[in-house]
N, C-alpha and C positions, 0 to 999 in steps of 0.2 A: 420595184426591181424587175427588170427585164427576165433573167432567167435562173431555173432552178435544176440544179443537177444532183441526182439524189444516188448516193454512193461513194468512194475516193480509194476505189481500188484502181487495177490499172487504167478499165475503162473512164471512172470517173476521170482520174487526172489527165489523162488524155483530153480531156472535153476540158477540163480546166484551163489547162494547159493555152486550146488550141482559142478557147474564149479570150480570156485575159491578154494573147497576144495582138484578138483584133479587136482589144478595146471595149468587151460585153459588161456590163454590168449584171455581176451573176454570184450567187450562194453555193456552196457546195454541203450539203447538209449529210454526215455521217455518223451513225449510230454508236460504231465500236470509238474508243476512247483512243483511237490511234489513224492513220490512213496505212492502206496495204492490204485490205480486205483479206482475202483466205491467208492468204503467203504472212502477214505477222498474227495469226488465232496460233496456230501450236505451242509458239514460245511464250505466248501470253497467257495458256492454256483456257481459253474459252472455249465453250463448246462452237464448232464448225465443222466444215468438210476436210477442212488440214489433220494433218497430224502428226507427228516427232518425225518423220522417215520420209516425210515429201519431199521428193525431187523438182525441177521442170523435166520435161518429158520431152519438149521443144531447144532448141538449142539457144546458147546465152546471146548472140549475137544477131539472131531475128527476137528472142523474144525482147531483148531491152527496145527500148525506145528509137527511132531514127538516128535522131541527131544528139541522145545521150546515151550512150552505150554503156554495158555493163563494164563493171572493171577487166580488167588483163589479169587480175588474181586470181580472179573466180572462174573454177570448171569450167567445162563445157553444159554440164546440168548442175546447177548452181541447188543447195537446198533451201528447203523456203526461208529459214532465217537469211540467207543472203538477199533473198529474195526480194524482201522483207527491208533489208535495208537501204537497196537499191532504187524501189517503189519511194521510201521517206527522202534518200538524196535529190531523186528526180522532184520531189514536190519542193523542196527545199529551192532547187536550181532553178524552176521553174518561175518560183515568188508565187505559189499559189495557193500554200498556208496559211497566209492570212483570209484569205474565201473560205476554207473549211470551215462548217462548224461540228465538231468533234463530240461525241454522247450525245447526238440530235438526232430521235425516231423518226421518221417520216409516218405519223400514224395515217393521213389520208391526201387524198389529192383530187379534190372536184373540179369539172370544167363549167363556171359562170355560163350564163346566157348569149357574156358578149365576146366571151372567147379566151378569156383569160381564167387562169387558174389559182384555183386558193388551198395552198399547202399549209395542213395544221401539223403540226411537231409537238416533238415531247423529248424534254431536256432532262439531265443527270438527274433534276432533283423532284421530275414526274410536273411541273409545271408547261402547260400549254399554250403554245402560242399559234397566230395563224395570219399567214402572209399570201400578199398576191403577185402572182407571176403573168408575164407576156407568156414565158415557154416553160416547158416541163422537160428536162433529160433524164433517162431513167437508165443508170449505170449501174444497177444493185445486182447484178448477176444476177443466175437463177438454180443456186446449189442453198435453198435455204428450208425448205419441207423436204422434211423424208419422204420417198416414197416406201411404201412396207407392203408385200402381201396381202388383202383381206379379202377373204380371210386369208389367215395364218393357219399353214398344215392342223389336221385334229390333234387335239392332246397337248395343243400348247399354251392353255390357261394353268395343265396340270404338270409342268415342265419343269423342274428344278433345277436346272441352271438359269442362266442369265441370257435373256432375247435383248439385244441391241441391234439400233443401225448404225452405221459408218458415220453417223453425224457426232456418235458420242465414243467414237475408237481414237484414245490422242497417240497411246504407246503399248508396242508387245509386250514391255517389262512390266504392266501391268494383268498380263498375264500369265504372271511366268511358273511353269508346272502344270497349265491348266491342259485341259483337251479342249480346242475349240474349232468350231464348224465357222469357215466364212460360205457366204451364197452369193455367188455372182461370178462373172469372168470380165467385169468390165475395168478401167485404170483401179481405181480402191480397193476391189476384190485381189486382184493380184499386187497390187502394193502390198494391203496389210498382210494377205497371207503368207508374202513371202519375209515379214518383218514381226509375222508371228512367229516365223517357224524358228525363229531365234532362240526363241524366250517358252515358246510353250513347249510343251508335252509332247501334243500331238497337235499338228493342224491338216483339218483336211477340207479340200475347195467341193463344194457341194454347187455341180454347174448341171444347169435345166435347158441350155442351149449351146451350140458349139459358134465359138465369134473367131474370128482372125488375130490370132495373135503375130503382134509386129515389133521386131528388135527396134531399137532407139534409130541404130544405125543400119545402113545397107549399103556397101562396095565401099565404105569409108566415110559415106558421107548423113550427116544427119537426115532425119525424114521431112523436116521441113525446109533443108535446105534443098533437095531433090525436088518436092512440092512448089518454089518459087521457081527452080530454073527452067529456062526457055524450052526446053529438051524436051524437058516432059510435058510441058504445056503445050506443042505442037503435039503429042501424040493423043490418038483415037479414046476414049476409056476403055474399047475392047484390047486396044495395044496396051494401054496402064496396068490391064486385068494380069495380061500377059505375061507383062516383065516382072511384075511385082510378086506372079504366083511362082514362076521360075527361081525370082532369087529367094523366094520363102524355103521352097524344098532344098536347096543350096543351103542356106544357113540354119536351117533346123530339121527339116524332115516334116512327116506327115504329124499333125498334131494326137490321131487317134495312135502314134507312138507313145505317145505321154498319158494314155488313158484317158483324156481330153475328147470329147465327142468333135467328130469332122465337123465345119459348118455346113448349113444344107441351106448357102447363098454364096453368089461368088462377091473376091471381095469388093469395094467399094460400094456397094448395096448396104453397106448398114454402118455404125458406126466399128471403128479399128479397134482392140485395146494394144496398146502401146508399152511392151517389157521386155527388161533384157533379163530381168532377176526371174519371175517363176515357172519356164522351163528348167531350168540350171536347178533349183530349189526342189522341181519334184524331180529330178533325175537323182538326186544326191538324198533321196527319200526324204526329205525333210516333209513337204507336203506332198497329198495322198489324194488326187480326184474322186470324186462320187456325184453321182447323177443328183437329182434333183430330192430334195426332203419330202416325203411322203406321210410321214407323222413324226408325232411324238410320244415318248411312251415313258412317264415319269422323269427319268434322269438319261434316257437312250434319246435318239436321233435315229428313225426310221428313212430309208431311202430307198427310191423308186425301183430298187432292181432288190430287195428286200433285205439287203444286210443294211446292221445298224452301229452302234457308237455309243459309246458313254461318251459325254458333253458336257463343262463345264461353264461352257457359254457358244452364245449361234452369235455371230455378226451377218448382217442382211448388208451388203454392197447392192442396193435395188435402185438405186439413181435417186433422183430428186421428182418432187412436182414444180413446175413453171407456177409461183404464186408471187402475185402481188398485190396482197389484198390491200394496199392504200389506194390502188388505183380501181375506179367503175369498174362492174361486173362487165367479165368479158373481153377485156381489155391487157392483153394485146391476142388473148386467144380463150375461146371458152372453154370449159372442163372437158376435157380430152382431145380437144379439140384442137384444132394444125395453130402453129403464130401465124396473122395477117399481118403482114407489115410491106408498105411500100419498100421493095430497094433493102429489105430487113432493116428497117434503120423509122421508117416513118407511118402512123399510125391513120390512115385516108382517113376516117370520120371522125376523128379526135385534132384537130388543127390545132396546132404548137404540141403538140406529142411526139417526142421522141427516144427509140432504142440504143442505146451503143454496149456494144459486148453480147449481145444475144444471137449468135450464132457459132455454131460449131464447125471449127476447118479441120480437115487432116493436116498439121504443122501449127506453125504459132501463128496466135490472133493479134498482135503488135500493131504486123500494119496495116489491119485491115480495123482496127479501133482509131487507130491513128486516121485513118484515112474518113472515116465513120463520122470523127470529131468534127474534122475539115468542112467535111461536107455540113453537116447541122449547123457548125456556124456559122458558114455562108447564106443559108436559109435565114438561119435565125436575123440577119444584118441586113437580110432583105436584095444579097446578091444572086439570090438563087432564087425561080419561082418555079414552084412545084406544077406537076398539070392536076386537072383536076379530077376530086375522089374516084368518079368511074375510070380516068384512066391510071389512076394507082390500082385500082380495084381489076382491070383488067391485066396488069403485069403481076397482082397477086397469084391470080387465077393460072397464068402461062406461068410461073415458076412454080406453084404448087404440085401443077400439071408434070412438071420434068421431075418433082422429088418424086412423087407416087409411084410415076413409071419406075425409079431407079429405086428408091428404099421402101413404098410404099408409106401411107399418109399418118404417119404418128407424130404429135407432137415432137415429139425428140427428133425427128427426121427432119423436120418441117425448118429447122435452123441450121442445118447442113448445109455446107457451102464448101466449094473450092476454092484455094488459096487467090491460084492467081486467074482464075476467069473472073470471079466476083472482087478481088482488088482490081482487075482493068473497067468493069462493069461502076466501081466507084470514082475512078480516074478520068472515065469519061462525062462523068454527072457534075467534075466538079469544075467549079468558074477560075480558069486562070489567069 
């Protein structure tokens, strides 16, 4: 079989999609017993990065697909179970169901001598099996290891409440009465805390950095519909810095209002968090900021500026690690280390390796998965020839070069991208 696309959330079917129209002889291999990756775990209740209270955050009309658009029923931010639904019509409409294979592990994926690849898997009932591919598509996201603190503040082996990460937070109503600490200010930290403050006691955001907080919308218009238009793509990113700081203090004010630390970067240097709920939430005292956790002290919650809390439970919002352990050490990035990927999408020392979904935009990533899929299959069909490793390896190094300078060189940085320079940057690579 020619090719192996390993995931069947949006990025996978995207690549499903964009294969089977031109004709690829290809497997879609999916672990969860459904397609829809994060968007159908809440209602399923499997543990994941979902949770009862997920919205989109991007608007319904970039995030659905091109040419099958979300319904006219559903919101403007549609919740993951729509979501969810939407993701299984589109596979359905697509005819690309029958490709999936549905409770299928991807437990590893080696590259042969002669260039092809041998995917072993592991099916519902723990039986293994192991096949060879021309190409390798890797659409498994990369919200699947927690990251956590280590160490974790002192006093927290002797802590008697309950230490979770965000991977295992499905619903507030399961904490309901409790006192709990969230830690972070990033989309999950201010989700759930504002979806705790429902149901708990007390919740209070325990934040170690000050990030830009950003309403959904600005002057009416969603943020990733602003992000595609022409408007803003002529302007400077010192002019972007501009308008965007001007309409912040407009629509909310200074964030050290809210007892929120100011950031100390302007914005677009680092990633946004994106809410319209937890300013509103700590204005109406629901939730209570505090700096950063300094210890623990039996059943208290110590913080950095030395008042403390009784706690019934800490949720750590601390992001993910980038892991793919089926795939060679190293591959697509080493332990701490920035993603190398040609174009974000292609792997120079791994031939037939390919990315889709593994970058991070301000708006929705739709069409730039879409665009991502195009492009791989054109490669994969042999319309497309890539140049060679040194000169992927040299637009690694100039695009590395621009994140450092703007967000400096973190992992998590290192897949940032704007909407529409790197959608015309894919528009231009691809064969029409």
């Amino acid at each position: 079989m020619r090719v192996c696309v390993i995931g069947a959330g949006l990025s996978g079917l995207a690549v499903a999609r964009a294969l089977k129209e031109s004709g690829v002889d290809f497997v879609c291999l999916e672990k969860a017993p459904g397609v829809g990756g994060i968007w159908r775990r809440p209602q399923a209740g499997e543990r994941g990065p979902g949770y009862l209270s997920l919205h989109l955050n991007t608007a319904k009309q970039l995030t659905g697909y091109s040419d099958f658009p979300m319904p006219s029923a559903y919101p403007l931010y549609p919740r993951h179970s729509d979501v969810a639904a939407y993701l299984r019509s589109f596979a359905e409409w697509a005819g690309v169901l029958d490709h999936v294979e549905l409770r299928t592990e991807v437990v590893s994926a080696d590259q042969d001598t002669d260039g092809t690849w041998t995917v072993v898997s592991r099916d519902a009932d723990g039986a293994l099996a192991s096949r060879r591919f021309e190409q390798l598509v890797v659409a498994s996201g990369h919200h699947s290891e927690p990251a956590m603190p280590d160490p974790l503040p002192a006093g927290s082996e002797g802590f008697t409440g309950r230490i979770l990460h965000s991977l295992d937070y499905r619903d507030g109503s399961d904490f309901a009465g409790q006192r709990v600490v969230v830690v972070g200010l990033g989309a999950s930290a201010v989700d759930i805390a504002a979806d705790l403050s429902r149901h708990a006691e007390q919740t209070l955001l325990s934040v170690r950095r000050g990030l830009h907080v950003v309403p959904k919308q600005l002057f009416g218009m969603s943020l990733d519909e602003i992000a595609e238009a022409p408007w803003w793509n002529e302007m400077s990113l010192a002019q972007k810095r501009r308008f965007v700081e001007q309409a912040l203090l407009v629509a909310r004010g200074r964030l050290a209002d809210y007892g929120l630390p100011e950031p100390d970067h302007p914005i677009f240097s680092s990633a946004v968090t994106i809410s319209d709920e937890i300013l509103s939430r700590i204005r109406h005292g629901r939730v209570t900021p505090k700096p950063a956790i300094a210890a623990f002290e039996g059943g208290r919650v110590v913080f950095a500026d030395g008042t403390s809390a009784e706690a019934d439970a800490v949720v750590y919002c601390t992001g993910f690690r980038m892991a793919y352990p089926f795939l060679p050490a190293g591959c697509p990035a080493a332990p701490g280390g920035p993603v190398e990927l040609y174009r974000r999408v292609v792997a120079p020392d791994r031939p037939g390796l390919y990315f889709v979904g593994l970058v991070r935009p301000v708006g929705a990533i739709t069409r730039l998965v879409e665009a991502q899929a195009q492009w791989v299959t054109q490669i994969v069909r042999g319309e497309v020839v890539l140049p060679s490793p040194e000169a992927m390896r040299e637009e690694i190094t100039a695009y590395l070069a621009t994140i450092a300078e703007r967000y400096g060189l973190t992992q998590g940085a290192s897949i940032q991208v704007d909407v529409g320079p790197y959608l015309g940057e894919l528009r231009e690579v691809l064969s029409v």
